[in-house]
N, C-alpha and C positions, 0 to 999 in steps of 0.2 A: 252162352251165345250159340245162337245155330245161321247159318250162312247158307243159303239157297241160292242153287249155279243153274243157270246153265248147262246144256251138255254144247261139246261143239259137233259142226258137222262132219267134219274130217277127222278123221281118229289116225292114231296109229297104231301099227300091223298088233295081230295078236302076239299073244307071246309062245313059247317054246317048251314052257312047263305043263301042271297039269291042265283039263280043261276046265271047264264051271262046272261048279256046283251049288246050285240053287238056294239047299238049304244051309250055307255056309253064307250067306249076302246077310248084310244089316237087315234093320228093317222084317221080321220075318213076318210081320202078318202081311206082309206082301207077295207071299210067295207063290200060292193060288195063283192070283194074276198076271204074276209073270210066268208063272207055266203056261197060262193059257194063251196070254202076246207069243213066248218065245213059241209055242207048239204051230202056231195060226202064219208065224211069221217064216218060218222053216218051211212048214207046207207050199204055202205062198209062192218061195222061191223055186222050192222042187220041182214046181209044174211049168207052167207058161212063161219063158223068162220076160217077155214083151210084155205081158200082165203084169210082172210082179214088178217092173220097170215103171210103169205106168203106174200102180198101187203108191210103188216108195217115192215118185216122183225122181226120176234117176234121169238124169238124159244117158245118150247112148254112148257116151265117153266115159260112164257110169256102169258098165254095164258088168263090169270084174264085183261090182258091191254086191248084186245077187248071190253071186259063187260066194262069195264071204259069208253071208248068212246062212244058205244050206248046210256048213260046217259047223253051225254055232257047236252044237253040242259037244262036240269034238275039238274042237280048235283051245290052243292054248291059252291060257287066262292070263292079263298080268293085271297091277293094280291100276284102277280106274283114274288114279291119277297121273299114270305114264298113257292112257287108253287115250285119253282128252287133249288133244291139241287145239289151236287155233288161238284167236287174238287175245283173246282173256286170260286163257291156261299161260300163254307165252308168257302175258305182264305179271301175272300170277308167280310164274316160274317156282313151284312145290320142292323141285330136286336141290335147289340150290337153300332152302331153305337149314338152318342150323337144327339141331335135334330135338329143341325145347320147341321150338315154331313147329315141326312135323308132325308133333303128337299132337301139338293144338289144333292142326288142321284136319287131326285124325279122327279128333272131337268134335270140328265144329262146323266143316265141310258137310254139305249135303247136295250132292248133284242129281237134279230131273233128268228124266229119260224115260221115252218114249216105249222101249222094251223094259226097263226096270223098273220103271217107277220113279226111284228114288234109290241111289248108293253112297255109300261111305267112298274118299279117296284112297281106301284102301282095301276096297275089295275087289276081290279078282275077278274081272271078267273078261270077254274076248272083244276082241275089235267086231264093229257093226256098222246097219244102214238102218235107223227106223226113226223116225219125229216122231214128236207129238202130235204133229198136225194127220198123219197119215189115220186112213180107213181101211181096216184089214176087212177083209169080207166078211169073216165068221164073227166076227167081236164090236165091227163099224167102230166111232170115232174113237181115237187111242186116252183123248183126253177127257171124254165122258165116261170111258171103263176104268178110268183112274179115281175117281175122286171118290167113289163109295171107300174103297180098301184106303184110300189115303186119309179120307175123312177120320177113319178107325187109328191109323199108324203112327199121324204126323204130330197131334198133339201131344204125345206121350212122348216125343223126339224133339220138342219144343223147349221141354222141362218148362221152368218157371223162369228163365231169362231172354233176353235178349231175340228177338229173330230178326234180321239182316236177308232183305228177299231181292236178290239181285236175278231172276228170272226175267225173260222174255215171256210175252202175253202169251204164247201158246203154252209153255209149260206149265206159267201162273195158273191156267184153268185148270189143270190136274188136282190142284188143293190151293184155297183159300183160306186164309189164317179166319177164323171168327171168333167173335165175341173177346175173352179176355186174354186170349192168344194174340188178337189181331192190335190190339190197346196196345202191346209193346212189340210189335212190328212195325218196320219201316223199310218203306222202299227206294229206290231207289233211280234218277235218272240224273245223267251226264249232258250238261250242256252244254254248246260252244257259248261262253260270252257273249260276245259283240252279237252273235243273231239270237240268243235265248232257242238255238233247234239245236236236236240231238241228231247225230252223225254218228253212224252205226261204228266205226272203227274205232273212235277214239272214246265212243261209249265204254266198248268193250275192253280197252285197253286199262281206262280209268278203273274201271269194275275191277280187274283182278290186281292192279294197283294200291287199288285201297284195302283188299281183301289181304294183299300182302302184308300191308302198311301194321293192320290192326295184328296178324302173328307175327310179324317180327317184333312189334314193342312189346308185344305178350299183354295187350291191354284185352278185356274184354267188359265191354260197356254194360250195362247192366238193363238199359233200358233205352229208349231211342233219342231221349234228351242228351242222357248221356253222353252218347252214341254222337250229338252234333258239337260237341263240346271235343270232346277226343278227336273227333276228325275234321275240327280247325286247330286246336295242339299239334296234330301233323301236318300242318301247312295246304288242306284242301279251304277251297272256298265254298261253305254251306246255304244254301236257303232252305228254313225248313216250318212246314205247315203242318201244323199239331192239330188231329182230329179233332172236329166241331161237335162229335157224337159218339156215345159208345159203340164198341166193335171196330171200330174204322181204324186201317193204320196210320200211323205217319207218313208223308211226302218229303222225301227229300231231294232238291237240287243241288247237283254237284255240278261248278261251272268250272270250265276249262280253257283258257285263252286262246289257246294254241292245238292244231289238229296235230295229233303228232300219234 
């Protein structure tokens, strides 16, 4: 099973050890293109900080994230799953996880990113400012440079199981599952109930919730039918729409009574 996150926007600090090193990151035919974000996005900041504020979309209470980037090369690394804070990572909560669930996630985790591409929760990197959504000048949209090297990367990281794409639209664009990849992919959205609308908070909370759920049983579903079977066994409420045609993934509704 492979698990597509999310990164969040808020990170916490880097760490105190060594700094990054590129060719130690999963994923290595990615590595070309994140030299060239991280080379584009360093520069960036080193110049005009009001440009580069303006570029990352930072307002000016933002304005310490510039100085954080200029360091990347330097700044200390820790694993990407201490890097990742906010609502997801929180319900998520990796640290507290038992030692069998850790390594599953060490397997099965794969978090998008605007500067990386794509990493394992356990690769070390430094705290940052950069989305998907952003346009670096020398490279323009961050999620059109992504999808040729990811096109190459992600299916060989897919293996023959399960994919689990709990992504927001913008990082979806970086790489779309196709053809017999995409046949046992399933995505994912969180509903309130009573109105059938998704609500960003308790989207995000259900998401690393369930991402919990499946490494703490140590279940890993094998394919997306599976996948709705195991995640009414843990007490989620499913709707789910099985592709009409090949290449298509699965749609699934996770509904949730209560905003919490």
């Amino acid at each position: 099973m492979l698990v597509l996150l999310p990164p969040s926007e808020g990170k916490a600090s880097s760490g105190r050890g060594a700094p990054l090193k590129l060719e130690s990151l999963s994923l290595p035919g990615l590595t070309a293109a994140r030299e060239a974000v991280l080379d584009e996005l360093v520069e960036l900041c080193v110049g005009d900080e009001d440009k580069a504020r303006e570029v990352l979309g930072l307002s000016e209470g933002l304005r310490d994230e510039v100085a954080k980037n200029v360091g990347l090369r330097t700044a200390g690394a820790r694993p990407a799953g201490e890097i990742y804070t906010g609502v997801l990572y929180d319900a998520l909560d990796l640290a507290s996880l038992d030692a069998a669930a850790k390594r599953r996630a060490a397997r099965s985790l794969l978090v998008f990113s605007g500067l990386w591409g794509a990493v394992r929760v356990t690769d070390r990197i430094p705290s940052y400012r950069c989305s998907m959504g952003v346009k670096l000048p020398g490279l323009g949209a961050l999620g059109a440079h992504w999808r040729t090297p990811m096109a190459a990367a992600l299916p060989e990281a897919a293996g023959a199981g399960l994919v689990l794409d709990l992504r927001s639209s913008a990082y979806a664009a970086a790489w779309k599952p196709k053809g017999e990849v995409a046949g046992r992919t399933a995505t994912v959205r969180v509903l309130h109930a009573p109105t059938r609308k998704v609500v960003s908070h308790f989207n995000k909370a259900t998401k690393g919730r369930i991402v919990r759920s499946l490494l703490a049983a140590g279940i890993t579903p094998k394919d997306p039918a599976e996948l709705v079977t195991v995640l009414r066994d843990l007490g989620y409420e499913v709707e789910a729409v099985a592709p009409t045609k090949a290449g298509a993934p699965w749609a699934l509704d996770v509904l949730v009574d209560e905003i919490h």
